[in-house]
C-alpha positions as a Markdown table, in Angstrom:
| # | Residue | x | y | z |
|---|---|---|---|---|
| 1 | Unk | 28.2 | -43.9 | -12.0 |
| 2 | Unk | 30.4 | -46.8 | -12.3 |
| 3 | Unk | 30.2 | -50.0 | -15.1 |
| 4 | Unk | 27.9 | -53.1 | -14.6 |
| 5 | Unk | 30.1 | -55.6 | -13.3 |
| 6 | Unk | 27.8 | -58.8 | -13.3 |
| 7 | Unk | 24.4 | -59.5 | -12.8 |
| 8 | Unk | 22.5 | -58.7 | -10.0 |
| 9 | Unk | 20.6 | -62.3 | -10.2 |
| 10 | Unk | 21.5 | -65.9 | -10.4 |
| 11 | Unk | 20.8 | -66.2 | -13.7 |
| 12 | Unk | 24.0 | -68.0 | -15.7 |
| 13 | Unk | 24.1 | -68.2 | -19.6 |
| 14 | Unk | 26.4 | -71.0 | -21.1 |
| 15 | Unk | 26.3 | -71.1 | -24.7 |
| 16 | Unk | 23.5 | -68.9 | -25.7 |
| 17 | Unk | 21.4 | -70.5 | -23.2 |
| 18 | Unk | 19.5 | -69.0 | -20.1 |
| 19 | Unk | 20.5 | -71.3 | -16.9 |
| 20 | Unk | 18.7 | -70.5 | -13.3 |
| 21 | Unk | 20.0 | -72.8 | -10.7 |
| 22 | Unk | 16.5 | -73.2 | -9.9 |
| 23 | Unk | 16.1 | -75.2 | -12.8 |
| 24 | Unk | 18.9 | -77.5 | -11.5 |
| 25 | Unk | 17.7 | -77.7 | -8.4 |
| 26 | Unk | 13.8 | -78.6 | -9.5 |
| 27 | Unk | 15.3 | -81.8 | -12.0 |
| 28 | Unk | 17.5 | -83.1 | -8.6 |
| 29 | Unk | 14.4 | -82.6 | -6.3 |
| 30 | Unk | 11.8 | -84.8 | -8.6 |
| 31 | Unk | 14.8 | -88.0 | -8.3 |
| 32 | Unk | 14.8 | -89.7 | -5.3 |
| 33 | Unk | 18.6 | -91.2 | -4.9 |
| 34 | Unk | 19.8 | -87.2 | -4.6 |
| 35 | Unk | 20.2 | -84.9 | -1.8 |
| 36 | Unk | 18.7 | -81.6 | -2.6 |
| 37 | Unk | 22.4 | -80.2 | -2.2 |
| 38 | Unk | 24.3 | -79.2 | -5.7 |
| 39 | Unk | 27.0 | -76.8 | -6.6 |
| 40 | Unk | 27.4 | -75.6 | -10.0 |
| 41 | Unk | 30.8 | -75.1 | -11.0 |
| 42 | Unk | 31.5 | -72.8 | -14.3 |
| 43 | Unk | 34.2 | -72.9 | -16.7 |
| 44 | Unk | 35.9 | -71.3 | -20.1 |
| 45 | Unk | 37.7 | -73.6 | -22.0 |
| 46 | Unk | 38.5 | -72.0 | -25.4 |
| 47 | Unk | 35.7 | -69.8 | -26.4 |
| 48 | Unk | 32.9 | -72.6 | -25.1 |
| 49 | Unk | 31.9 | -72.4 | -21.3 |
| 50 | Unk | 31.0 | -75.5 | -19.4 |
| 51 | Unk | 28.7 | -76.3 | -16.3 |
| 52 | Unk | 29.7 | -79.1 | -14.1 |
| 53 | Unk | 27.3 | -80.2 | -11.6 |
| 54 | Unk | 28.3 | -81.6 | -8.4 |
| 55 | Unk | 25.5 | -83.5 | -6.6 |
| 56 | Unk | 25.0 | -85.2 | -3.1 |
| 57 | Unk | 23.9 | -88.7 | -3.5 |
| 58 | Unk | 21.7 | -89.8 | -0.9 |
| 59 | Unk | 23.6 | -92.3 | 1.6 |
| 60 | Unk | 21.5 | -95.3 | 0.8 |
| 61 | Unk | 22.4 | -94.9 | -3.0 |
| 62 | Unk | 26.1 | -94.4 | -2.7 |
| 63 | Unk | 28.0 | -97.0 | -2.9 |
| 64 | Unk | 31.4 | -98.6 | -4.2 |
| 65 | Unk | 29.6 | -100.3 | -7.2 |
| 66 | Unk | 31.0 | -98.2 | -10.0 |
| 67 | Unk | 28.1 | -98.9 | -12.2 |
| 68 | Unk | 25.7 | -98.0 | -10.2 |
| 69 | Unk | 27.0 | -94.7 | -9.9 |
| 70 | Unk | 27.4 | -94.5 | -13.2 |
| 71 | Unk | 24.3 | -95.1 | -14.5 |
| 72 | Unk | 22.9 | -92.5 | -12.2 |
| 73 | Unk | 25.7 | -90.1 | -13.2 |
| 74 | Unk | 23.9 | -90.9 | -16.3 |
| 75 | Unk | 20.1 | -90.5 | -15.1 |
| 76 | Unk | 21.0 | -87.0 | -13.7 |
| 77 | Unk | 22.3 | -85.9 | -16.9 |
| 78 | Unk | 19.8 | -86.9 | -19.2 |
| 79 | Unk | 17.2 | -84.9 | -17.0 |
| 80 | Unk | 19.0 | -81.8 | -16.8 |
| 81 | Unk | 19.8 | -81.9 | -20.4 |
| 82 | Unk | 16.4 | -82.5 | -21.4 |
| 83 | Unk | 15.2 | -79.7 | -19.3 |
| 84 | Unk | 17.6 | -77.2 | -20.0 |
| 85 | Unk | 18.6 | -78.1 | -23.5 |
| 86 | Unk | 22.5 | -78.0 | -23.1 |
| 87 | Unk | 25.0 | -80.8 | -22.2 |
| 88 | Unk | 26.3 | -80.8 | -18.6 |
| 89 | Unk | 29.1 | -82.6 | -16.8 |
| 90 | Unk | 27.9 | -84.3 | -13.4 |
| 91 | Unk | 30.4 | -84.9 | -10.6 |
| 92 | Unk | 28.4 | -87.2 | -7.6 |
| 93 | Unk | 29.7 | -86.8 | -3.8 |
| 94 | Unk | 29.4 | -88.1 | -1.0 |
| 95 | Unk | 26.4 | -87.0 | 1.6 |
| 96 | Unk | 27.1 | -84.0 | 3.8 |
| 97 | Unk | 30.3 | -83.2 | 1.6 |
| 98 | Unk | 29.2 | -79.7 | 0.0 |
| 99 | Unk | 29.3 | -77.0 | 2.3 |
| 100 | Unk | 26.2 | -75.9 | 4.1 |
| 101 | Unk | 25.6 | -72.1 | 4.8 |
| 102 | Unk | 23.4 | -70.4 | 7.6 |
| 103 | Unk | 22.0 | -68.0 | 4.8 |
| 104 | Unk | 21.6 | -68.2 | 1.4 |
| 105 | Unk | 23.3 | -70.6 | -0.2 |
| 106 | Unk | 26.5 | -70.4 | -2.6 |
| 107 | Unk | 25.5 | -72.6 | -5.3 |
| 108 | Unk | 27.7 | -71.5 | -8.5 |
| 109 | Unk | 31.2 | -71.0 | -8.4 |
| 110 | Unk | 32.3 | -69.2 | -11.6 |
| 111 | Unk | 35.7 | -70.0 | -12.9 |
| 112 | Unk | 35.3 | -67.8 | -15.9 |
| 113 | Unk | 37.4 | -65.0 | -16.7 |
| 114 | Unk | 35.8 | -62.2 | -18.4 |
């Protein structure tokens, strides 16, 4: 029998705390100016690992007003903080720019290197 090499479900933990993309998707689903299209993107730097979320704006809500952007940049984080208790980074794009799948969808890209 070989080692365990990762785990068999999506479950992520970044600093001692238990992170289901599910969790991600359920605080972008309740706002209305996102798309329910995210990609998590996970990272080491030093000995602390860091989630940055990238998240489709909806086309009605993206705009080149900085500060509108911003402060939703903002809105999105404070949610997903207070839901999952640990800072994140949030990236917005542009609708229709993360990749759609026919199956299941590819939602974390680990960076990490173990």
């Amino acid at each position: 029998m070989e080692k365990c090499k990762g785990r068999s479900d999506d479950m992520l933990i970044i600093r001692g705390v238990n992170v289901f993309p599910s969790q991600i998707e359920s605080v972008l689903l309740e706002m209305s100016e996102t798309e329910p299209h995210y990609l998590l993107i996970v990272e080491r730097h030093g000995n602390l690992d860091t989630l940055t979320v990238q998240v489709e704006v909806q086309e009605q809500f993206f705009s080149d007003e900085v500060k509108v952007l911003q402060m939703l940049s903002k809105k999105i984080k404070a949610n997903i903080e207070s839901t999952l208790g640990i800072s994140v980074t949030v990236q917005l794009v542009e609708p229709k720019s993360i990749e759609r799948t026919a199956g299941k969808a590819k939602r974390v890209i680990d960076k990490r290197i173990l």
